[in-house]
N, C-alpha and C positions, 0 to 999 in steps of 0.2 A: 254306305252299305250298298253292295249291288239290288239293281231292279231286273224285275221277270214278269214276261209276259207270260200268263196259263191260259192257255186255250183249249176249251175242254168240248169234241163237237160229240152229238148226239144226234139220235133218230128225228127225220122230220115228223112225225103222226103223232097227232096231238096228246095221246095217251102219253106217250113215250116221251114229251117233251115237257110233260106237265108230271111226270114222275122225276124227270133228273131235277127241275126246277125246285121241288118238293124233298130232292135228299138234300140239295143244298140249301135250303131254307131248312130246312131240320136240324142238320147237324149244328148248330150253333157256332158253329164260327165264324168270328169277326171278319174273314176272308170272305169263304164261300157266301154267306146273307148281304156280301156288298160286291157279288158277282155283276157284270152286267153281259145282258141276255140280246142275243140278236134274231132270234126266234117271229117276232112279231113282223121284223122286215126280212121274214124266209129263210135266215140263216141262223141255223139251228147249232148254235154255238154259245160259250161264256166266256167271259175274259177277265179276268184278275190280272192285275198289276201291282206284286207283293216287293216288298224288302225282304228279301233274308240273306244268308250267309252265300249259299250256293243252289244249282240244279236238283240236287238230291231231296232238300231242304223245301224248294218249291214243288215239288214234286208231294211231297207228302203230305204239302196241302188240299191234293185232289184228292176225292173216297175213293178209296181202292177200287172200286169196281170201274172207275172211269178211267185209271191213271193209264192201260195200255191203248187207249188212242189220244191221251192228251199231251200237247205240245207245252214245253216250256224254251225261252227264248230268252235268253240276257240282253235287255235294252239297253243300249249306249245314249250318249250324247257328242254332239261334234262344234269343236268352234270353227269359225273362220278361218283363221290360222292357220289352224290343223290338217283341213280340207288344203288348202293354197301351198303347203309345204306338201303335201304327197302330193300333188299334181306337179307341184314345179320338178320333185324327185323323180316321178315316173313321165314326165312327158315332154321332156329335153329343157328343163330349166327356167322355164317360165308356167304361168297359171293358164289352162287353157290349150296347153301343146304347139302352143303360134312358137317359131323360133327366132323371131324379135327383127329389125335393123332389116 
């Protein structure tokens, strides 16, 4: 199943960031109560990293009220392989762009 990063930023002023903290500890979801908060090191953000199906899907994991400035992102993974074949594709045949001999 696809992974998603939700990044949901909010006001820096302490009122303000100890009310978003507080809908998401409210609303009982498994998601939002295992948000984590960057707040304490100035960045006044949350990040969820959800499974679901799609964009749409993670998305209506944020409360409404947050969803028009929060980011969602589909996380990849990459092997070696995969990295060394688009390089040798895109930069004349070998890894690296060196063109060999």
């Amino acid at each position: 199943m696809p992974r998603f990063l939700i990044e949901v930023p909010h006001p820096p002023d302490t009122l303000s960031c100890a009310r978003v903290v507080q809908v998401f500890l409210a609303s009982g979801s498994h998601y939002l109560t295992h948000a984590d908060w960057g707040c304490n090191d100035g960045v006044h953000k949350a990040w969820l990293v959800v499974e679901v199906d799609g964009k749409a899907e993670a998305m209506a994991i944020v409360p409404p009220a947050f969803r028009h400035d929060a980011t969602i992102v589909r996380l990849s993974r990459f092997t070696m392989s995969q990295i060394e074949r688009t390089l040798a594709k895109h930069a004349g045949g070998t890894p690296g762009g060196e063109s060999g001999g």
